[in-house]
TORLO-305273 format. One record per residue (C-alpha): residue in three letters; x, y, z negated. Coordinates in steps of 0.25 Angstrom, whole numbers, plus 5000, padded with zeros to 4 digits. Layout:
residues N
ALAXYZ ...
//
This chain:
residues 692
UNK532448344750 UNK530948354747 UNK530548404760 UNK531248304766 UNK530548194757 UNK529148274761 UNK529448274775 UNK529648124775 UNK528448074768 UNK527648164778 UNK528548104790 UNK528247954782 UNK526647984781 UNK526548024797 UNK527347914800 UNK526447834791 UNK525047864798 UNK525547864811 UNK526047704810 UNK526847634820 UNK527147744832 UNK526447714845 UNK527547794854 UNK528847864850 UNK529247954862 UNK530548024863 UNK530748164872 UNK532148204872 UNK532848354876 UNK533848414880 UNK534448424865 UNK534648304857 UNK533348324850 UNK532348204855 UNK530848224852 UNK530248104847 UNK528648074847 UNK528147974837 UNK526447954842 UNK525747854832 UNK524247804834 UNK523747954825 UNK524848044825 UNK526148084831 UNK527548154828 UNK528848214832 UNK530348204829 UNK531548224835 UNK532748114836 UNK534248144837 UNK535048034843 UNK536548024839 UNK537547934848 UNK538047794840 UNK538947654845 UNK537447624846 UNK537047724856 UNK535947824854 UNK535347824839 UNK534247914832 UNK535248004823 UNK534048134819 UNK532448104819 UNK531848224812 UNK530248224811 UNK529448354813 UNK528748374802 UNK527848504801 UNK528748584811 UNK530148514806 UNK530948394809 UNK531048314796 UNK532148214797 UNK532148054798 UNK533047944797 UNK533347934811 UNK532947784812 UNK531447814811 UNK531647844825 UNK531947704827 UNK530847634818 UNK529747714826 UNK530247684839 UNK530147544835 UNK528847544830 UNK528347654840 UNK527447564852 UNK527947644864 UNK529347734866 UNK529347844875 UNK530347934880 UNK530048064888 UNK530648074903 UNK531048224900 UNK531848174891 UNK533348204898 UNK533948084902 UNK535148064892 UNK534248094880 UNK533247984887 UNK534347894886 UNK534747904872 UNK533347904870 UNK533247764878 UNK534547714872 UNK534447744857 UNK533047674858 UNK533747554865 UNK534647534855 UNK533347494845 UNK532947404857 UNK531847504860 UNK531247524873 UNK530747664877 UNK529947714891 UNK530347834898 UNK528847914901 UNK528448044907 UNK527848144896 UNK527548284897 UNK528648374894 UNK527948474887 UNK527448364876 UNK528848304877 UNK529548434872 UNK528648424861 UNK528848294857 UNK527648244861 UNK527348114870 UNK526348144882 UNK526548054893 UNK526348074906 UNK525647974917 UNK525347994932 UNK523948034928 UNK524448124915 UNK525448214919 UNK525148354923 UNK526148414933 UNK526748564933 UNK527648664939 UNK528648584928 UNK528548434928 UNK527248374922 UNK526348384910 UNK525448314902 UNK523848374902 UNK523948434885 UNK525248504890 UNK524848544905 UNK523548604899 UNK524048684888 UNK524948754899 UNK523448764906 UNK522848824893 UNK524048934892 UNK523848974906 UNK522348994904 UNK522649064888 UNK523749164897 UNK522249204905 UNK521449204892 UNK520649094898 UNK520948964888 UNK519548914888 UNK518948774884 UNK518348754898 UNK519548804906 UNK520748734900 UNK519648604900 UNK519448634916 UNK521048644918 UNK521548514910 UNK520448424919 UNK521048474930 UNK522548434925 UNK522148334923 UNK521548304936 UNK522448364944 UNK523948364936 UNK524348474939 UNK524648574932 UNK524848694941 UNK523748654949 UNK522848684938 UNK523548804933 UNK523348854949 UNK521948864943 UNK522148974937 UNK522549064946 UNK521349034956 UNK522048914964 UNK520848854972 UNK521248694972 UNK520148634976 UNK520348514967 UNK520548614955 UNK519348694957 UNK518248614961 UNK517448594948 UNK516348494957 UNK515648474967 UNK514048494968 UNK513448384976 UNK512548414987 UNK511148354984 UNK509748344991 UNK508648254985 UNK507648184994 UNK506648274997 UNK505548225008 UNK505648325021 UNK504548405023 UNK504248485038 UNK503848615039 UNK502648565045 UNK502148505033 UNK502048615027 UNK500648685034 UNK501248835032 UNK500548955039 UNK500748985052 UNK501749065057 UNK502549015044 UNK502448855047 UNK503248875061 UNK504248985057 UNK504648875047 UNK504348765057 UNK505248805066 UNK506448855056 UNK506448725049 UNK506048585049 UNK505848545034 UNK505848595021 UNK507248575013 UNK506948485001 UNK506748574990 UNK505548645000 UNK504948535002 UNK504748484988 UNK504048644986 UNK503348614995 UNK502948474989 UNK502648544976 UNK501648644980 UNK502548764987 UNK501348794997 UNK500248764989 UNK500648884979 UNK501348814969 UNK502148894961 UNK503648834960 UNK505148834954 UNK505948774966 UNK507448754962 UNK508548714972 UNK509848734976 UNK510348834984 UNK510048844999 UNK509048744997 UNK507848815003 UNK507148874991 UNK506749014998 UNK505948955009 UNK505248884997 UNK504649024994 UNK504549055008 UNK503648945013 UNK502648965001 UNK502649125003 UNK502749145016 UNK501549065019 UNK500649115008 UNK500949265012 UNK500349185026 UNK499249135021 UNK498949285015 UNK499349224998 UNK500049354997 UNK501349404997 UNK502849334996 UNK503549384985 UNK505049344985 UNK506049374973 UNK507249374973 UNK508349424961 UNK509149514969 UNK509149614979 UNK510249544989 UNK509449414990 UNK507949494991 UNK508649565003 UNK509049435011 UNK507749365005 UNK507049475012 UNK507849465025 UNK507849325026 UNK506349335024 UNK506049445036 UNK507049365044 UNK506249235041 UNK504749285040 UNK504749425044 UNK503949395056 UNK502849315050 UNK502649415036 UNK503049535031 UNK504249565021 UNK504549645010 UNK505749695001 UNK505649744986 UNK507049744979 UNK506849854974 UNK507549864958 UNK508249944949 UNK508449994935 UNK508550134936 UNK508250144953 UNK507150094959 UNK507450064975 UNK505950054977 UNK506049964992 UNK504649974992 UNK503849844998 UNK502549805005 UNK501649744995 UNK500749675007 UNK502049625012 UNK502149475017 UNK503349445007 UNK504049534998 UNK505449484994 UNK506049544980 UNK507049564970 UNK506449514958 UNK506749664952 UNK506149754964 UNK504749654962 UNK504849664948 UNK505049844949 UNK503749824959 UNK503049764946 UNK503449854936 UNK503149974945 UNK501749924949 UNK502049914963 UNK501149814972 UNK501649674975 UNK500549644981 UNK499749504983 UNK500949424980 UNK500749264985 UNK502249204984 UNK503249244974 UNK504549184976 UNK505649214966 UNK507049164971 UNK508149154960 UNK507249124949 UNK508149074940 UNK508549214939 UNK507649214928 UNK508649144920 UNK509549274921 UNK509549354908 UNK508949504911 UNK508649464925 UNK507949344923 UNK507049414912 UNK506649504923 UNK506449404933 UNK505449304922 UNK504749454919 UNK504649494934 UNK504049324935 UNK502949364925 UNK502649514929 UNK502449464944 UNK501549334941 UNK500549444934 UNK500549534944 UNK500249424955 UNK498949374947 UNK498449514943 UNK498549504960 UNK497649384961 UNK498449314969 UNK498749184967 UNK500449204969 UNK501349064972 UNK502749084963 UNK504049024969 UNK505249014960 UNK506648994968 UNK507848944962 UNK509248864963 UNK509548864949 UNK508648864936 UNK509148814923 UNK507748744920 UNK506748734931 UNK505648654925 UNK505748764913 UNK505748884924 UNK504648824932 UNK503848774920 UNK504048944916 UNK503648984929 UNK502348894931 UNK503048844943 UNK503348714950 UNK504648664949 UNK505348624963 UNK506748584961 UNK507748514970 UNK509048454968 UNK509948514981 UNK511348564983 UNK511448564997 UNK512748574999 UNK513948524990 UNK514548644978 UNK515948624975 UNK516248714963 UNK517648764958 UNK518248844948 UNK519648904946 UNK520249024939 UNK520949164943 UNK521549254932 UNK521049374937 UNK520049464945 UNK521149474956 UNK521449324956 UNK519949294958 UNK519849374971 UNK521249294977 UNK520349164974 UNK519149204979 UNK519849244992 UNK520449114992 UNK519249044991 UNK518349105001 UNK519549125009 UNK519448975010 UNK518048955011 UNK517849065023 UNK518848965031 UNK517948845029 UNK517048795038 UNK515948695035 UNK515248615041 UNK514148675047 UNK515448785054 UNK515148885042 UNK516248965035 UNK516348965021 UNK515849075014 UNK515849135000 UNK515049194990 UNK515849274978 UNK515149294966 UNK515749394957 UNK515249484945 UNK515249644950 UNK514849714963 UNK516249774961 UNK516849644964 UNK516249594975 UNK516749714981 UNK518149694974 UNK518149554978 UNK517549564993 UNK518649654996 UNK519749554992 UNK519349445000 UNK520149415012 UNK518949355021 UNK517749425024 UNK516949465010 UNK515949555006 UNK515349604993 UNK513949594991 UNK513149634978 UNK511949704975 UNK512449844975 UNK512549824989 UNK511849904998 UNK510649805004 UNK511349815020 UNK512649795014 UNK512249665007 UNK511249625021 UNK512649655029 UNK513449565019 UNK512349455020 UNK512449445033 UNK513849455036 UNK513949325026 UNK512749255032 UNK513449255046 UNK514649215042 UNK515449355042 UNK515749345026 UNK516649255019 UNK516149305007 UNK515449394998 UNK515549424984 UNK514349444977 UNK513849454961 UNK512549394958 UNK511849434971 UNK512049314980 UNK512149204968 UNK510649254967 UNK510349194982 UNK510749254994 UNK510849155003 UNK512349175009 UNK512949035014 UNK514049035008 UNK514848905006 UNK515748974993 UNK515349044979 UNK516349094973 UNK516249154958 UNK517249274955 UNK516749284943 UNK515749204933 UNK515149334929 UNK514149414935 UNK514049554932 UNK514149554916 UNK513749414914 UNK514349264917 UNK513549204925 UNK512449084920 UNK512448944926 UNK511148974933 UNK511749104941 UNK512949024944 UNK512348904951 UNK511448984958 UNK512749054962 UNK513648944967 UNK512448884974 UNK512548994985 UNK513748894989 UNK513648805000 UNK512348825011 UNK512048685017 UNK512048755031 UNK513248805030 UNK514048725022 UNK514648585017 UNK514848635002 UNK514848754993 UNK515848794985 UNK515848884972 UNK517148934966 UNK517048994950 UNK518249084950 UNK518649114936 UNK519449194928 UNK520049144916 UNK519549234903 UNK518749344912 UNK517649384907 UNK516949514911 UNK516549594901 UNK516749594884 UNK515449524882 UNK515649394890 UNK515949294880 UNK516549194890 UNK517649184899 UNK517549154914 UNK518049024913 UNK517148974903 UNK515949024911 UNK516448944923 UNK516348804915 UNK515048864911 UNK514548884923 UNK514948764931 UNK514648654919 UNK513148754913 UNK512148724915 UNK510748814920 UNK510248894907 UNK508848884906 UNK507648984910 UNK506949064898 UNK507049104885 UNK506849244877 UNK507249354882 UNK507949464874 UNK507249594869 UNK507549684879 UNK507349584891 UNK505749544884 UNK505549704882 UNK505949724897 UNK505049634902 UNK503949644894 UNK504049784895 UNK503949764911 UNK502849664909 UNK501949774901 UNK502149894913 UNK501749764924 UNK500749694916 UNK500149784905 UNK499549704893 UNK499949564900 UNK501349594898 UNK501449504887 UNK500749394895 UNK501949434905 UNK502949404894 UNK502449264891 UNK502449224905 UNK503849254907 UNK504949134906 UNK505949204896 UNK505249234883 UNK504949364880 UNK504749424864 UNK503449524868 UNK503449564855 UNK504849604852 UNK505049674868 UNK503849754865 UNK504549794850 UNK505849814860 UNK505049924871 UNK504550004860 UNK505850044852 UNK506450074866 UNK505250164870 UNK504650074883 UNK503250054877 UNK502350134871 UNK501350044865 UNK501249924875 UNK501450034888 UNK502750074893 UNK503350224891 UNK503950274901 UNK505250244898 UNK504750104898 UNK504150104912 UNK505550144917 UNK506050024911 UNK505249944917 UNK505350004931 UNK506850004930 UNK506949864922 UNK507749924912 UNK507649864897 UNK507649934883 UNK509049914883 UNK509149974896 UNK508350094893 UNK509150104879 UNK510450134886 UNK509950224897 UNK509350334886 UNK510650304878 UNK511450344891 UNK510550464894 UNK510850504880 UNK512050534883 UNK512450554896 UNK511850674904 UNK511750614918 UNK510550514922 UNK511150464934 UNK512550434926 UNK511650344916 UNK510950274927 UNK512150234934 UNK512650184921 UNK511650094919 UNK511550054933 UNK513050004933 UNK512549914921 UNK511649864928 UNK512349834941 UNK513449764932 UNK512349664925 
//
């Protein structure tokens, strides 16, 4: 009896602060049992009602109250009282018609009127009101569903793939609640390519006004001025305000666009002719060896009969491929790595006029881009010990900060605001490796069977994270595909170029070597993974990557598909999912140019810097972007044996020649502790390498 009593005065204070009801809403089953709802202004609360038959007709006869997981008892006429006072009485349309009835009829009986609505079921069986409209109801394989219910169905399908991310279940409810359609979204997930689904947004082609200039303005020298002449008629915008800022007077500059806008012919015009007008050689650098080699072609093919061109990609940590090169060439295009091998070994350059450095924003990139902001500051010393007075040209689609950049660089910022062709981008989802190579077969399937147009087929390029892979992966396609990387040999990847260029390639799949910028037209990036090698990739590397879609010769739009597996990740050490770095990706923004550079990376470099420079090395350090802690890197080379007093050992000098760091050097004599063959330790750490 005391229970009881306790029970009611709870029942009586909930009753108390929820005031006069607002709704009462009845769902019945098939059992006798009907589920009541009683919503106030603040709370709600749930009972179930028992009618009995009378003279009458249908009248309450049970109404229990759940009360902490149990159903207290009521006098069967509060029922009545709250309908009476409730604003709205609702009764589900699941409810089986005879039960609907009663319902109807017991509540006629008071001279209550009641409204028959559509609810979702899964609330109703519950006991909980959630109506559903024309623009609120979610269709499924089953009947309909309101959003909370259709969702949660969602978030168990993404939990069963260890994928129940913030960012994921957000992306799915907007899409239920665009579409209504349950099924549809769930389609997602196992790499259904609904357009509507997919389609994050759409990047807008742009062009500001930028007045034309001829190539007849210019005054180049001759045989330059006509070559050019008679190639083209005016500079595209983004030359022409280079041009306007002091491109053939000498300046220095930091020229940003997008993709395909014209930048390399920025370098071109300003170092071809000063190699003409006897200001020394063209230096071209480039970050990898794929692009130094179609550089280097395109340049022959171009300018080959007006000046002489040389190759130096030449790098390695542990072999040295020393392509040797004429220092009295006309233009020498570069790897950053094989020119900066050339400074650490002392070889001539010799009277360099140009330098142009393609891909700066490289320098952005961890251990490469420390390497890149050293080779900047080792090669700016070495051309004013030569007394010549060298033009630098920096090149890039994508930089974080370019006032900051060029302010680092001493350089004149030129930046234009282009797409020139519209960039769809899409997400969707696979649930595994096997399900991602059935999608990207689906979609460059598709795309090889379009045609803009300009009559051009679409094309694709597939980014992926290992050179295994893009084997893997080339072999699965069912249109024509090649892989393409740079363990490679250098015919193999000319051959592979080609083939796409004339239009024998659906696609190829790459890693990081085409996002870097070899120009292939191709109308479709597609992301296999969001992971290159070891690491996810940064905002900055994937928007120069997607910007390889879409050429505004060939086609009408690019289009760039993330492909996503929910929970991958690639190794213990990420500390994200897939999916989390796709929302990053799309919705980041472009990390910024600088900072300190860790121990071993200031060691390596200032170690580099005193074997080029000598007693300006620290002078080196300061000029360099990154922040480098002299002190400490010099601390760092003695305990690991690379400096006897401010002169490398040997040991040291092997660093230097095989850009290895302390760590680096660390681990190999740890591994020639104890394993007995060289060869087996060098290929070791080579695999490392290759998988960075």
């Amino acid at each position: 009896m005391r229970a009881l009593t306790s029970y009611r005065r709870r029942w009586r204070a909930t009753v108390g602060r929820i005031g006069e009801p607002q709704v009462v809403f009845f769902h019945g089953r098939d059992s006798d049992d009907i589920l009541v709802e009683i919503i106030g202004a603040d709370e709600r609360y749930t009972a179930q009602l028992e009618l009995g038959v009378t003279d009458a007709g249908p009248r309450p006869r049970r109404f229990r109250r759940r009360i902490d997981g149990g159903l207290e008892p009521e006098s069967p006429e509060t029922i009545v009282e709250l309908a009476r006072g409730a604003d709205r009485l609702r009764i589900s349309a699941q409810t089986p018609a005879a039960i609907r009835a009663d319902i109807l009829a017991m509540l006629d009986g008071y001279q209550l009127d009641a409204a028959v609505v559509r609810t979702c079921p899964a609330c109703a069986a519950r006991g909980h009101f959630s109506p559903l409209t024309a623009s609120t109801a979610i269709a499924t394989e089953g009947g309909e569903l309101c959003i909370e219910c259709a969702t949660a169905q969602l978030e168990r399908d993404l939990a069963f793939h260890d994928a129940a991310s913030g960012e994921m279940a957000s992306r799915l409810r907007l899409l239920l609640e665009r579409v209504q359609d349950l099924e549809r979204v769930r389609r997602l997930l196992d790499g259904d390519l609904d357009p509507e689904l997919t389609r994050i947004d759409a990047i807008e082609a742009t062009a500001d006004d930028v007045p034309a200039v001829s190539f007849d303005e210019l005054e180049l020298t001759s045989p330059l001025d006509t070559l050019l002449a008679d190639k083209f008629d005016e500079l595209r915008p983004v030359q022409a305000l280079s041009v306007e800022a002091g491109l053939l007077k000498g300046a220095d500059q930091l020229v940003v666009s997008a993709t395909a806008t014209g930048k390399t012919l920025i370098g071109e015009l300003a170092g071809i002719d000063r190699v003409l007008r006897g200001k020394g050689t063209l230096l071209f650098l480039v970050p990898l060896v794929a692009l130094a080699n179609q550089t280097y072609r395109d340049l022959e093919s171009d300018y080959g009969d007006i000046v002489d061109v040389s190759l130096r990609v030449g790098r390695s940590r542990l072999r040295d491929t020393p392509d040797t090169f004429d220092p009295t060439a006309d233009v020498i295009v570069g790897t950053y790595e094989g020119i900066d091998h050339a400074l650490r070994t002392s070889r001539d350059l010799g009277r360099i006029g140009t330098v142009v450095i393609d891909e700066v924003h490289t320098i952005s990139q961890g251990e490469r881009g420390a390497r890149l902001d050293g080779l900047i500051a080792r090669l700016k010393d070495f051309c004013e010990r030569s007394g010549g007075e060298t033009q630098w040209l920096y090149l890039s689609a994508t930089v974080g900060n370019p006032e900051e950049l060029a302010a680092g660089l001493d350089a004149t910022l030129v930046a234009y605001e282009d797409r020139p062709v519209p960039i769809e981008r899409h997400l969707t989802f696979a649930t595994s490796r096997r399900e991602k190579a059935r999608v990207v077969d689906t979609i460059v399937t598709r795309a090889w069977r379009e045609r803009s147009s300009k009559g051009f087929r679409g094309q694709a390029i597939v980014f992926t994270n290992s050179r295994r892979r893009c084997h893997e992966l080339a072999k699965r396609l069912s249109v024509p595909a090649a892989a393409y990387h740079g363990g490679m040999g250098g015919r193999q990847r000319s051959s592979t170029e080609t083939r796409f260029q004339e239009g024998e390639l659906a696609a190829v799949v790459t890693t990081a070597a085409l996002g870097a910028g070899v120009d292939f037209p191709a109308s479709h990036v597609v992301f296999e993974t969001l992971a290159m090698g070891i690491d996810w990739l940064t905002v900055q590397e994937f928007e120069q990557m997607l910007g390889r879609a879409g050429r505004p010769d060939y086609h009408d739009r690019g289009v760039v598909y993330l492909l996503v597996e929910p929970g991958a990740v690639y190794h213990g050490g990420m500390d994200r999912t897939e999916e989390s770095v796709a929302f990053d990706l799309l919705e980041g923004e472009m990390g910024a140019v600088g900072g300190s550079y860790d121990t071993d990376t200031s060691a390596e470099e200032t170690l580099a810097n005193l074997v080029v420079a000598g007693s300006r090395a620290k002078q080196l350090n300061e000029r360099m972007i990154g922040a480098v802690d002299t002190q400490r890197a010099l601390e760092r080379l003695l305990a690991a044996g690379l400096l006897d007093g401010l002169a490398a050992t040997p040991r040291g000098r092997v660093a230097v020649e095989h850009f290895l760091t302390p760590a680096d050097i660390g681990w190999l004599l740890g591994q020639l502790g104890h394993r007995p063959d060289p060869l087996d330790v060098i290929a070791r750490f080579e695999a490392i390498e290759d998988d960075r």
